[in-house]
N, C-alpha and C positions, 0 to 999 in steps of 0.2 A: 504494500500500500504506500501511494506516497508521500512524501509530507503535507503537502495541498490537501490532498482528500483528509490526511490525518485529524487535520486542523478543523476544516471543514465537519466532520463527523462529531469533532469534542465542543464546536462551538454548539453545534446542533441542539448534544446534548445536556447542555449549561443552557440552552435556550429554552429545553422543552424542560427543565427541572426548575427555572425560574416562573415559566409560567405555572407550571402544576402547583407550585409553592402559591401565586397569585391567587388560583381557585380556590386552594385549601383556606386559605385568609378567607376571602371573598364569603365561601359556605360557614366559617367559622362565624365570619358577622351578625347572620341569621339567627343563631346559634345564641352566642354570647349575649348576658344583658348588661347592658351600660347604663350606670347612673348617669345621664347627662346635665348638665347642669344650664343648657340654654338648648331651647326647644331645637333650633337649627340640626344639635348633636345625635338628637335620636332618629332623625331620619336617615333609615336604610342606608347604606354605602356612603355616609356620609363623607366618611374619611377616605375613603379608595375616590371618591370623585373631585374632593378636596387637594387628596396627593398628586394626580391627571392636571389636575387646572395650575397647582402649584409650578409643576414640573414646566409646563409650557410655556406658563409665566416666565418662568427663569431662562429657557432659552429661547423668548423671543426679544429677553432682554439682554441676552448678550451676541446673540446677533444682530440688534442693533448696536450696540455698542462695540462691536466688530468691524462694524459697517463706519462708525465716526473714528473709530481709532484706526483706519486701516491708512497704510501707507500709497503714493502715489506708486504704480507699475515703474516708472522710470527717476525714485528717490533718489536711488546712488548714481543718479547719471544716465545720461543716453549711451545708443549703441557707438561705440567711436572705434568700429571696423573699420 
């Protein structure tokens, strides 16, 4: 086998054990009862939809800010073939 495929087969399954972990959480919320302490808290998935929103948050904030910080293509100078 070679290393590409090796690679490819272990991300696979590091992907599919992160997910399965996902569902186990996810089923486990159903499950589980929470004191919440503000109405918003006890609605279903609150925190798996909180974490999604948060996550997207963060990099649409740093793709803009990737976007302000980035350097001219031609910073250190033009082509001087």
């Amino acid at each position: 086998m070679s290393k590409k495929t090796e690679t490819m087969l272990t991300g696979r399954r590091i992907m599919r054990a992160l997910l399965s972990l996902c569902a186990l959480l996810l089923a486990a919320e159903a499950i589980i009862h929470r004191h919440a302490y503000f109405a918003l808290e006890a609605t279903p998935l609150f925190f798996a939809l909180f974490g999604i929103l948060a996550t997207g948050l963060v990099v649409a904030i740093s793709f803009a800010l990737g976007k302000l910080m980035a350097r001219a293509p031609d910073y250190y100078g033009g082509d001087d073939d």
